[in-house]
Jmol script that loads the backbone (N, CA, C; Angstrom):
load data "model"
ATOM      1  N   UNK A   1     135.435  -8.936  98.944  1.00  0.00           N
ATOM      2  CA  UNK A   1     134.746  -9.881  98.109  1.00  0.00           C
ATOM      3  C   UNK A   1     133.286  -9.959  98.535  1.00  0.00           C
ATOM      4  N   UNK A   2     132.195 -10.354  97.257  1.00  0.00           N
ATOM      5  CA  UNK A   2     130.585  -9.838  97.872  1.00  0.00           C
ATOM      6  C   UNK A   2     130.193 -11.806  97.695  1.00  0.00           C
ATOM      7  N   UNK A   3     130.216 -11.960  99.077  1.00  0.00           N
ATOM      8  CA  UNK A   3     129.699 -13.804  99.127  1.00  0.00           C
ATOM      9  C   UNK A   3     127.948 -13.467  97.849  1.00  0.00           C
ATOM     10  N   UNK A   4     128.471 -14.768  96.962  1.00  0.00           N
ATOM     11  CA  UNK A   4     127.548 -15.016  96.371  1.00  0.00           C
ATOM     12  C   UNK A   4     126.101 -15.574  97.434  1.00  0.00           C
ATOM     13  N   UNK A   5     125.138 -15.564  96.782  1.00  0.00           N
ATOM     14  CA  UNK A   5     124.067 -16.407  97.055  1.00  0.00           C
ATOM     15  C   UNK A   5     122.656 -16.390  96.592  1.00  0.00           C
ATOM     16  N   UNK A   6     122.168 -17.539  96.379  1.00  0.00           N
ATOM     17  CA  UNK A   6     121.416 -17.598  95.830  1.00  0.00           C
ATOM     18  C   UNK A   6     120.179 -16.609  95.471  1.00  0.00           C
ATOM     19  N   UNK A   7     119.133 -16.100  94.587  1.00  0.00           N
ATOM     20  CA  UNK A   7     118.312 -15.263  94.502  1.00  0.00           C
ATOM     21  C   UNK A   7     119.335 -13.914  94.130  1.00  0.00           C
ATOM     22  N   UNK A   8     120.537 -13.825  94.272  1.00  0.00           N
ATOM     23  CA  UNK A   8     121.110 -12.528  93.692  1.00  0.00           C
ATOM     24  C   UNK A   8     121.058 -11.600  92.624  1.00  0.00           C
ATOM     25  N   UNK A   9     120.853 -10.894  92.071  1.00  0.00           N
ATOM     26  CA  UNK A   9     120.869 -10.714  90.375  1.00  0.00           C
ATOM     27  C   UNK A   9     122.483  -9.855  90.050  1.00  0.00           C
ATOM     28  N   UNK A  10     122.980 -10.434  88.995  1.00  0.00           N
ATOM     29  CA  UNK A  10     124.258 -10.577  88.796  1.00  0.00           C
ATOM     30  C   UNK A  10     124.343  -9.766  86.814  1.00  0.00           C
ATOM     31  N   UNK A  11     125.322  -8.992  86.175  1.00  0.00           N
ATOM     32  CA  UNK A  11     125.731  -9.140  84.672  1.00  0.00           C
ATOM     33  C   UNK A  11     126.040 -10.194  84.478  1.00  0.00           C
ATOM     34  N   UNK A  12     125.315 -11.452  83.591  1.00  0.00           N
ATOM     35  CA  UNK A  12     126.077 -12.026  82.801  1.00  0.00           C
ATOM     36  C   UNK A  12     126.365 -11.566  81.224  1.00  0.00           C
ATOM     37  N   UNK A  13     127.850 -11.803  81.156  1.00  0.00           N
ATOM     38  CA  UNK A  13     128.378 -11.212  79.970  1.00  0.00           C
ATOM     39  C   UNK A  13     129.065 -12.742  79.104  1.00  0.00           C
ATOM     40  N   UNK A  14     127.940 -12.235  77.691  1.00  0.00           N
ATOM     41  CA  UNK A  14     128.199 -13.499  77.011  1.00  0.00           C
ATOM     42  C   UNK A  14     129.045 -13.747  75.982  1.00  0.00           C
ATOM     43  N   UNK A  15     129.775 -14.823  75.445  1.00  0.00           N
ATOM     44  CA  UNK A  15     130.854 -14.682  74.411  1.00  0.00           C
ATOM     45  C   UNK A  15     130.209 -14.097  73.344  1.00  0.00           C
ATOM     46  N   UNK A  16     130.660 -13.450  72.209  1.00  0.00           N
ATOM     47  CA  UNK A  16     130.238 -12.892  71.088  1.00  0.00           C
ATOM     48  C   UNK A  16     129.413 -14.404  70.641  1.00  0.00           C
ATOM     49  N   UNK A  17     128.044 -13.718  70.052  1.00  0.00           N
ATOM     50  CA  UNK A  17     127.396 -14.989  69.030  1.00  0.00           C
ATOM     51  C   UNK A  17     126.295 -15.689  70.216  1.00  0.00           C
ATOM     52  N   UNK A  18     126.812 -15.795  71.670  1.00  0.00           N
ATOM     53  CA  UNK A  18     126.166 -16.607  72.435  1.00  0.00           C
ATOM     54  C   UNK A  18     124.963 -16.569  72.490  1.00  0.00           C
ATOM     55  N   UNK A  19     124.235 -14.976  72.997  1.00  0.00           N
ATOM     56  CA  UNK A  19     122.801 -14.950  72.808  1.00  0.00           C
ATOM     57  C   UNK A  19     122.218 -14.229  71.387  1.00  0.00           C
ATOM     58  N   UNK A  20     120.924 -14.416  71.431  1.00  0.00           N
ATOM     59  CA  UNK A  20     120.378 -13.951  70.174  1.00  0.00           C
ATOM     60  C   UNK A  20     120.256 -12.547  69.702  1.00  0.00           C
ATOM     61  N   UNK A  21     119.673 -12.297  69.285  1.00  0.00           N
ATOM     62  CA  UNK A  21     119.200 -10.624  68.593  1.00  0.00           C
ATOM     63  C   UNK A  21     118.467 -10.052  69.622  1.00  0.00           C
ATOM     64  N   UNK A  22     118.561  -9.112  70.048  1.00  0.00           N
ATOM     65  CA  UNK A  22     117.545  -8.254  70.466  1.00  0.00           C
ATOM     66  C   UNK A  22     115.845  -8.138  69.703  1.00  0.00           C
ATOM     67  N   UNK A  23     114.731  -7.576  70.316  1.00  0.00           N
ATOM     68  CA  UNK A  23     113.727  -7.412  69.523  1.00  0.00           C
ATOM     69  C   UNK A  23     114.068  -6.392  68.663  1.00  0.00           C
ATOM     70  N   UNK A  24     115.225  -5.512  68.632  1.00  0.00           N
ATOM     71  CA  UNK A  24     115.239  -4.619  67.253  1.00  0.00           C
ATOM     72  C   UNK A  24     115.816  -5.310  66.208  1.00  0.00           C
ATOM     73  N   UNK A  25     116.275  -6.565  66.065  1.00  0.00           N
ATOM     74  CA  UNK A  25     117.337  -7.077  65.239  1.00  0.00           C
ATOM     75  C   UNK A  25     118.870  -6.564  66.134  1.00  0.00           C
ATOM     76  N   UNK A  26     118.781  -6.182  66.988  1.00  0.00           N
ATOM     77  CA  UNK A  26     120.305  -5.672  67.458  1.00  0.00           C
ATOM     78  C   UNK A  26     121.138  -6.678  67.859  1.00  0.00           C
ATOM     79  N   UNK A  27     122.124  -7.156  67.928  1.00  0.00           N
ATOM     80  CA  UNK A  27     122.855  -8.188  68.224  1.00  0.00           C
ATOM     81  C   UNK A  27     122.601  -8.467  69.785  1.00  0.00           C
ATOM     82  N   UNK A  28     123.187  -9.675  70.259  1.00  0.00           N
ATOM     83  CA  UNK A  28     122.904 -10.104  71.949  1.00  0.00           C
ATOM     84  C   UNK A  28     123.806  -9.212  72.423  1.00  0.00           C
ATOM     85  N   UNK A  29     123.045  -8.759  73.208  1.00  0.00           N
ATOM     86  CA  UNK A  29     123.954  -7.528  74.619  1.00  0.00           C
ATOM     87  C   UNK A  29     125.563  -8.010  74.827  1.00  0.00           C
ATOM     88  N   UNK A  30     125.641  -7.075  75.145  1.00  0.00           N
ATOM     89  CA  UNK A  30     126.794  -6.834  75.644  1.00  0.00           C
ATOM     90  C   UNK A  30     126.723  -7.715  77.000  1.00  0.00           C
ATOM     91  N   UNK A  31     125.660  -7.161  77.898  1.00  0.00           N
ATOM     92  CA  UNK A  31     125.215  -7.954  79.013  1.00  0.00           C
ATOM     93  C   UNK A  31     124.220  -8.489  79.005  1.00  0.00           C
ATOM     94  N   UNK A  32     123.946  -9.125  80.446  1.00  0.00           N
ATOM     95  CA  UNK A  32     122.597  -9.638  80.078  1.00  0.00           C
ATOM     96  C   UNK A  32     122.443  -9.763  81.761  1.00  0.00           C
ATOM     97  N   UNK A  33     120.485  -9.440  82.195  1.00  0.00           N
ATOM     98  CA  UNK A  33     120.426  -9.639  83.667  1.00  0.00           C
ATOM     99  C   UNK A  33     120.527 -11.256  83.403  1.00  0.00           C
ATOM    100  N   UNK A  34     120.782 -11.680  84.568  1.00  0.00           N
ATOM    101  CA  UNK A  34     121.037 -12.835  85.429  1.00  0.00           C
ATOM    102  C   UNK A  34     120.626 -13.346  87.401  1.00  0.00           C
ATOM    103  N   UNK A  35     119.768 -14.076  87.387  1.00  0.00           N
ATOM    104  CA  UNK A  35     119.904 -14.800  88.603  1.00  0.00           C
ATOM    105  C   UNK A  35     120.690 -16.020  88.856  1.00  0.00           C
ATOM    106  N   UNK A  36     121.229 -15.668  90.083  1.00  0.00           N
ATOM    107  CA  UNK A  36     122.165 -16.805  90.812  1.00  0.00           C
ATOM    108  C   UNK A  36     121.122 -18.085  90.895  1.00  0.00           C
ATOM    109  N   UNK A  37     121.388 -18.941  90.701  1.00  0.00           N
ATOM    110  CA  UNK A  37     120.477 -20.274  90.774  1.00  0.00           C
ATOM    111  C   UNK A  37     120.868 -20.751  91.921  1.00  0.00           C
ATOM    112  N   UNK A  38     122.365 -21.100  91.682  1.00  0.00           N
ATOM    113  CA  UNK A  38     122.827 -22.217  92.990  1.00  0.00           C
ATOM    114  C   UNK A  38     124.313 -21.598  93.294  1.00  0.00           C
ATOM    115  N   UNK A  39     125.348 -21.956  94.121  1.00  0.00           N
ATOM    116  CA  UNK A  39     126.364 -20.954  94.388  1.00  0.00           C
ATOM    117  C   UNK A  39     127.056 -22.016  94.603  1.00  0.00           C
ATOM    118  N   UNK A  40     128.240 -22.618  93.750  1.00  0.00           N
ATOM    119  CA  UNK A  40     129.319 -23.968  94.184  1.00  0.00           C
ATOM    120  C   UNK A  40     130.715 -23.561  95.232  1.00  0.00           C
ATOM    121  N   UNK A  41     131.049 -22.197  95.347  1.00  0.00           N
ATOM    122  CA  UNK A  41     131.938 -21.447  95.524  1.00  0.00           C
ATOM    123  C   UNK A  41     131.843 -19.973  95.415  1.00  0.00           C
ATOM    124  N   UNK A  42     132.698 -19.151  95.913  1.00  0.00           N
ATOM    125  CA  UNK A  42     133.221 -17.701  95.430  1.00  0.00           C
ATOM    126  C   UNK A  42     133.042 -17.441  94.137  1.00  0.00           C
ATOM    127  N   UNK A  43     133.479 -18.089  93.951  1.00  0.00           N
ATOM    128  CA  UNK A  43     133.919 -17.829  91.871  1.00  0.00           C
ATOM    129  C   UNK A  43     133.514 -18.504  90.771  1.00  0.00           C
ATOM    130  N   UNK A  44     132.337 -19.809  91.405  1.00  0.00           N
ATOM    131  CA  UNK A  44     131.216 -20.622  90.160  1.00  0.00           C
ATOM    132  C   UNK A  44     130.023 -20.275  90.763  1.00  0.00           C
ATOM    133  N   UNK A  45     129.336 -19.970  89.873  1.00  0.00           N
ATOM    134  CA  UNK A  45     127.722 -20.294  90.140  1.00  0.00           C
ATOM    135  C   UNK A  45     127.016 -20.312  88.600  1.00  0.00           C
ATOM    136  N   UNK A  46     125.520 -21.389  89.602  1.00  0.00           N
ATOM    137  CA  UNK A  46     124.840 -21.746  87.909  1.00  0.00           C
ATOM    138  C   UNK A  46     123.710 -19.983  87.975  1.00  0.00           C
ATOM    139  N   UNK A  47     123.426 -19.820  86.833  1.00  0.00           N
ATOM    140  CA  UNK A  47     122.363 -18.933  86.368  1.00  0.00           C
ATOM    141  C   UNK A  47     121.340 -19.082  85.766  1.00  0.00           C
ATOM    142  N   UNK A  48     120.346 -18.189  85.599  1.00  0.00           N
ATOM    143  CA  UNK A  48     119.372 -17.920  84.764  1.00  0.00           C
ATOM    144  C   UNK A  48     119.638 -16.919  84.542  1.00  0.00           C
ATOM    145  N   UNK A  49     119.515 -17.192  82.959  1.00  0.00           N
ATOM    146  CA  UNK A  49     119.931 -15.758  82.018  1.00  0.00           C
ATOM    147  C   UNK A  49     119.102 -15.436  81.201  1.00  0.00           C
ATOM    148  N   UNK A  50     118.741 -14.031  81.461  1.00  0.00           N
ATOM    149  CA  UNK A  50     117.837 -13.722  80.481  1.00  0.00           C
ATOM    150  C   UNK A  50     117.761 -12.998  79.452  1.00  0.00           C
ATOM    151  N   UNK A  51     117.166 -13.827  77.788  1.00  0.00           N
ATOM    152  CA  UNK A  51     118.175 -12.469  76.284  1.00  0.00           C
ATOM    153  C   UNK A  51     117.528 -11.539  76.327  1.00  0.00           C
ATOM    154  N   UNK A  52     118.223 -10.875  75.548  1.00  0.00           N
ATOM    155  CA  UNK A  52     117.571  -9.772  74.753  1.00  0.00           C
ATOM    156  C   UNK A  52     115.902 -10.078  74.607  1.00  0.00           C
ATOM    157  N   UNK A  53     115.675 -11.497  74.072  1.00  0.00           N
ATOM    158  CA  UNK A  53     114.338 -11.597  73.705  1.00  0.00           C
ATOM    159  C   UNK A  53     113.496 -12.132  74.481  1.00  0.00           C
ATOM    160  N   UNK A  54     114.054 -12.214  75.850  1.00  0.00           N
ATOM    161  CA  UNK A  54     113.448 -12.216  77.555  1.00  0.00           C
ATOM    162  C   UNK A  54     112.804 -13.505  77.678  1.00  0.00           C
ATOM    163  N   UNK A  55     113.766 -14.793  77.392  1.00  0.00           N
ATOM    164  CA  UNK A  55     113.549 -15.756  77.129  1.00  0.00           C
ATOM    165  C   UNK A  55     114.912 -16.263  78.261  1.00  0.00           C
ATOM    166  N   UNK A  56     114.348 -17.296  79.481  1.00  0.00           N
ATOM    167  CA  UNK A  56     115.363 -17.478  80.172  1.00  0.00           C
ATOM    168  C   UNK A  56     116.316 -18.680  79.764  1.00  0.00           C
ATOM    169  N   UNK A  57     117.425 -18.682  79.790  1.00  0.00           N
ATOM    170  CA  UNK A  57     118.391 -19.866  79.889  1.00  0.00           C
ATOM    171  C   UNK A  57     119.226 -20.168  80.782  1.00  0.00           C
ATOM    172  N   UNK A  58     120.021 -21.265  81.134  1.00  0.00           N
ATOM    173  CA  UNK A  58     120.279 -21.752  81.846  1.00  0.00           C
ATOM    174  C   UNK A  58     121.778 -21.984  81.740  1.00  0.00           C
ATOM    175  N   UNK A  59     122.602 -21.095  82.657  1.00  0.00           N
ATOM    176  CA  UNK A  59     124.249 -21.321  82.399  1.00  0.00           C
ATOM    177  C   UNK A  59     124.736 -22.198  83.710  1.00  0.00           C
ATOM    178  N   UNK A  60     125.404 -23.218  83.314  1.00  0.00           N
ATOM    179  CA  UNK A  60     126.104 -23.700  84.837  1.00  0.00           C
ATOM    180  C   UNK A  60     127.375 -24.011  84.522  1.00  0.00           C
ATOM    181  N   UNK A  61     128.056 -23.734  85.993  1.00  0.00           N
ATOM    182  CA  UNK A  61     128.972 -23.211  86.549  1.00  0.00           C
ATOM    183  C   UNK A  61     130.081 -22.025  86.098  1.00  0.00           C
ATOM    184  N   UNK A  62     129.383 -21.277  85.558  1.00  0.00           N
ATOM    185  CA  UNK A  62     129.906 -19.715  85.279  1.00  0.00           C
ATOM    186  C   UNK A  62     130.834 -19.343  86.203  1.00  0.00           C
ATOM    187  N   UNK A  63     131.778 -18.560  85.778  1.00  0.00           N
ATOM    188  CA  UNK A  63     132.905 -18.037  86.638  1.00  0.00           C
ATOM    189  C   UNK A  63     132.389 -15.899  87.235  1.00  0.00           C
ATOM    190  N   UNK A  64     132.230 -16.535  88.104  1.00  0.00           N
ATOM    191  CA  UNK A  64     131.713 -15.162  88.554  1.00  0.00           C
ATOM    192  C   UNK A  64     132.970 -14.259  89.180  1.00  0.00           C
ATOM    193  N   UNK A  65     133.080 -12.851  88.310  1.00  0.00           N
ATOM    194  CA  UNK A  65     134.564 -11.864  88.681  1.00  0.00           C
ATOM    195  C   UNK A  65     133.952 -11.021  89.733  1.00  0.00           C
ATOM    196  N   UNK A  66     134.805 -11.306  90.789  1.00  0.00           N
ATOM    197  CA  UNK A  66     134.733 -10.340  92.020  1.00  0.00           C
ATOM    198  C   UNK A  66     135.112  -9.356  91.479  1.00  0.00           C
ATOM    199  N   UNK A  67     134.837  -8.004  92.302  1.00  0.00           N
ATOM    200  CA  UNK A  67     135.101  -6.471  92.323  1.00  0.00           C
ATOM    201  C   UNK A  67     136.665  -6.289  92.268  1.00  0.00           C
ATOM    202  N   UNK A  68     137.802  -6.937  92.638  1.00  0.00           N
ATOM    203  CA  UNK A  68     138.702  -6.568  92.657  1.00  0.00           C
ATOM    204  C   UNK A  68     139.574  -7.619  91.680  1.00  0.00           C
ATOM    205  N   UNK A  69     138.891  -8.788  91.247  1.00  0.00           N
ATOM    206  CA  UNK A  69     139.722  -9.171  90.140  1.00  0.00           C
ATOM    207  C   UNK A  69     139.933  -9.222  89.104  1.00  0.00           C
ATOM    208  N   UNK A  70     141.343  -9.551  88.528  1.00  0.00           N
ATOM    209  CA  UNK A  70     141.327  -8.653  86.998  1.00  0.00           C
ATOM    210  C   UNK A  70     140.927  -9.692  85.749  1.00  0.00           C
ATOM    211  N   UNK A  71     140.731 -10.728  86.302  1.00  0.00           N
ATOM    212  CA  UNK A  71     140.540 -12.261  84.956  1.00  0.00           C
ATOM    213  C   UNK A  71     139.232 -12.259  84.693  1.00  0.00           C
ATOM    214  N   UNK A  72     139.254 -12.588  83.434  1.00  0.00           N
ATOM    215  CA  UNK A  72     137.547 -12.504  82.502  1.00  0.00           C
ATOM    216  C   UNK A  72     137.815 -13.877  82.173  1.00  0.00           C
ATOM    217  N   UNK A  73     136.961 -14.515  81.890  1.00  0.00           N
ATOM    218  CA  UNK A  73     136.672 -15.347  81.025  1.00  0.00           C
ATOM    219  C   UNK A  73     136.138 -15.823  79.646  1.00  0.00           C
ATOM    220  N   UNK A  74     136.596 -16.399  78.801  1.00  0.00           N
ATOM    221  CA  UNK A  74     136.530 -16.299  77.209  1.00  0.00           C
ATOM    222  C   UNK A  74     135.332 -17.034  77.188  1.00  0.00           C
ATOM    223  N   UNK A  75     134.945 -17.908  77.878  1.00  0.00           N
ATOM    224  CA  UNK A  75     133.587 -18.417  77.906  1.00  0.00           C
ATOM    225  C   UNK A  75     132.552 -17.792  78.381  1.00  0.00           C
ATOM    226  N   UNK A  76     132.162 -16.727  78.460  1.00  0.00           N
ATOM    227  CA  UNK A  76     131.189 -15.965  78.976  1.00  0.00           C
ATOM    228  C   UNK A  76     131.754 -16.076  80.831  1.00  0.00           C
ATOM    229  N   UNK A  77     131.222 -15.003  81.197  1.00  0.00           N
ATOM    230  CA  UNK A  77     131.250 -15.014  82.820  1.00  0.00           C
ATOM    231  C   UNK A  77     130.629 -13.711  83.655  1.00  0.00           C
ATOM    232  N   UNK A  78     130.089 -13.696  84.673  1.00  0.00           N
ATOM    233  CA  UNK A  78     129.594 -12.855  85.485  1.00  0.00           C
ATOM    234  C   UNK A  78     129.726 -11.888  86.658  1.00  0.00           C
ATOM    235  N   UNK A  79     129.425 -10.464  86.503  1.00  0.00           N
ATOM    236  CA  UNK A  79     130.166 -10.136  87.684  1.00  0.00           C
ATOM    237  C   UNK A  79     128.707  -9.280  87.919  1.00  0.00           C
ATOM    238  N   UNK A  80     129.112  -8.565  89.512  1.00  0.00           N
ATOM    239  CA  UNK A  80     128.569  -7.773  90.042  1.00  0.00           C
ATOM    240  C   UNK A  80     127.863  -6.564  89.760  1.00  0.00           C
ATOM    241  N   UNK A  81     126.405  -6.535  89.745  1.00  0.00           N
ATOM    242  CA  UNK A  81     125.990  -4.921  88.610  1.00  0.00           C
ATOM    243  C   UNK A  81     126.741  -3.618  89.733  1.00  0.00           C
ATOM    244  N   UNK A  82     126.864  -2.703  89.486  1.00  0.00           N
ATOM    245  CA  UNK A  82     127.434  -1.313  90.253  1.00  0.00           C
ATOM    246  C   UNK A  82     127.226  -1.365  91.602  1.00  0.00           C
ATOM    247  N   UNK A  83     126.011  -1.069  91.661  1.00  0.00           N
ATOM    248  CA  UNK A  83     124.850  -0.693  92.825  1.00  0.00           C
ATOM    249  C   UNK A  83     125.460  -1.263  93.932  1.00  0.00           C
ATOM    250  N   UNK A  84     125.607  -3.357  93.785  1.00  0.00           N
ATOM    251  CA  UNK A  84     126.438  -3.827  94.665  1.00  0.00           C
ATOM    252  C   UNK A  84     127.356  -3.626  94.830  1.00  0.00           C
ATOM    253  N   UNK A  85     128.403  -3.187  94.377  1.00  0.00           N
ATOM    254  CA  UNK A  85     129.675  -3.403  95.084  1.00  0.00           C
ATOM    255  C   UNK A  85     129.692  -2.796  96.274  1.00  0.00           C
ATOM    256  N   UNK A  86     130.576  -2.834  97.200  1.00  0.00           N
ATOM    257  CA  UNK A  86     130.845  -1.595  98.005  1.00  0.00           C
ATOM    258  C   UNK A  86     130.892  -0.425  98.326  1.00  0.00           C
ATOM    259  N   UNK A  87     129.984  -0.017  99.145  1.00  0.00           N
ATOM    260  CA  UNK A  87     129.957   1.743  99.229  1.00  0.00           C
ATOM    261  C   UNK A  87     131.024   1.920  99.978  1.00  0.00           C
ATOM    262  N   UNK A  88     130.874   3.417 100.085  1.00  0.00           N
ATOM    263  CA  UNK A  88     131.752   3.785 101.418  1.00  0.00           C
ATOM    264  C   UNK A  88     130.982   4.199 102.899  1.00  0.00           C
ATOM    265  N   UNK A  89     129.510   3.287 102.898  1.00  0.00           N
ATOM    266  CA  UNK A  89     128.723   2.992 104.192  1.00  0.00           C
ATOM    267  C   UNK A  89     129.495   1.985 104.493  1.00  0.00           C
ATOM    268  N   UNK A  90     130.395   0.434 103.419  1.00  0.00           N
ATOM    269  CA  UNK A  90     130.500  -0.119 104.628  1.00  0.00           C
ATOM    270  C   UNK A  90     129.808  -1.682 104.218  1.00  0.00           C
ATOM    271  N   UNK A  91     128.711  -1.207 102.966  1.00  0.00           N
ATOM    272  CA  UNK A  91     128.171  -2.450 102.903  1.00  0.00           C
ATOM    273  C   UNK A  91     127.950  -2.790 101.092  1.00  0.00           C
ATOM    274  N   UNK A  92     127.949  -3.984 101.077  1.00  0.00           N
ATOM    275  CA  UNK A  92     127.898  -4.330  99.579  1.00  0.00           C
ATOM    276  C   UNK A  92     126.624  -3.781  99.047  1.00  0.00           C
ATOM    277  N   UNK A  93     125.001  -3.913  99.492  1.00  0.00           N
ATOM    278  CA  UNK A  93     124.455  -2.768  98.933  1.00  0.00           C
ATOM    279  C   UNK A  93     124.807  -1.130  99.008  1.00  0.00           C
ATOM    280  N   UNK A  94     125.608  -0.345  99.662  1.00  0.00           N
ATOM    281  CA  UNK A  94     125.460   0.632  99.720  1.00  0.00           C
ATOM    282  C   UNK A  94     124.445   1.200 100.998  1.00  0.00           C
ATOM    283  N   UNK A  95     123.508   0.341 101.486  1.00  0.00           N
ATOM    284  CA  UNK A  95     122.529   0.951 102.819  1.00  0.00           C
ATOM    285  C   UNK A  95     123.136   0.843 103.805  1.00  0.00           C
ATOM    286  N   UNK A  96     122.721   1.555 104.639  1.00  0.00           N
ATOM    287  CA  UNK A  96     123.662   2.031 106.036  1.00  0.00           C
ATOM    288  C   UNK A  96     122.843   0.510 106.809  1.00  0.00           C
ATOM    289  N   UNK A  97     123.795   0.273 108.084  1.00  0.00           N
ATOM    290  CA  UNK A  97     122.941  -1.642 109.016  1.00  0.00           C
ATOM    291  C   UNK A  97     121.799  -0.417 109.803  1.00  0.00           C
ATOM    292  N   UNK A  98     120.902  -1.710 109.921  1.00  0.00           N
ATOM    293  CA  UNK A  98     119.776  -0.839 110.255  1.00  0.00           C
ATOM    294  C   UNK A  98     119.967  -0.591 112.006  1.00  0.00           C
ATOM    295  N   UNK A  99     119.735   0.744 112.148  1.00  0.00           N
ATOM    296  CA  UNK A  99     119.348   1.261 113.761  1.00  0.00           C
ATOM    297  C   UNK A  99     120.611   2.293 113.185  1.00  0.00           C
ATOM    298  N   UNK A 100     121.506   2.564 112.383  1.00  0.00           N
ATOM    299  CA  UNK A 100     122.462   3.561 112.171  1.00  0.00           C
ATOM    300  C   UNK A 100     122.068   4.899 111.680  1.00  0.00           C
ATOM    301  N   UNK A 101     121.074   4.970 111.462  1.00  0.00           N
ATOM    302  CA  UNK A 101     120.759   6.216 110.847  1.00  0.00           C
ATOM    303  C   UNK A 101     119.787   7.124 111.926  1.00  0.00           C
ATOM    304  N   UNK A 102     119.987   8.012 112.203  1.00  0.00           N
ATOM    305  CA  UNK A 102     119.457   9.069 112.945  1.00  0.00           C
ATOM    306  C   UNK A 102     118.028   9.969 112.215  1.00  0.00           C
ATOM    307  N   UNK A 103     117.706  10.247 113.091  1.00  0.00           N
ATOM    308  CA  UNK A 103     116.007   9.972 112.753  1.00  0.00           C
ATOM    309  C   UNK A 103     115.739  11.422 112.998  1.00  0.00           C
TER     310      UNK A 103
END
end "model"
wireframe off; spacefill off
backbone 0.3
color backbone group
């Protein structure tokens, strides 16, 4: 599990209809970037979300899906972009702890 915290940037994924059009007329993403605002737990935190039309809003207490669980939420909810999850270094970014790498 990747401990939330604050300043993170996270997918939030919104119910159909939630955000607006894109600047092409394209419907609201599929996703959308997101910062962690505040962190209540593992699995709530509030956001800043930003649309398609790069206009921020404000979601609180979103259900944020860890890497290994299988429940979504019908109300919009947030998980982890790729990059973070777990490598096989060992660490939720993927970078090796520093002094490990040979020079």
């Amino acid at each position: 599990m990747i401990q939330p915290t604050v300043g993170r940037i996270v997918y939030y994924r919104p119910t159909p209809g939630e955000m607006p059009v894109g600047p092409m007329g394209e419907p609201g993403g599929s996703k959308c970037a997101a910062i962690i605002a505040a962190v209540h737990d593992e699995h709530t935190v509030n956001l800043g979300v930003f649309g398609a039309d790069g206009k921020v809003r404000s979601k609180i207490n979103v259900h944020l899906v860890q890497p290994k669980d299988a429940d979504r939420s019908e109300n919009g909810y947030c998980e982890w972009m790729p990059y973070q999850i777990k490598k096989p270094t060992g660490s939720e970014s993927g970078e090796r702890k520093r002094g490990t790498k040979k020079i």
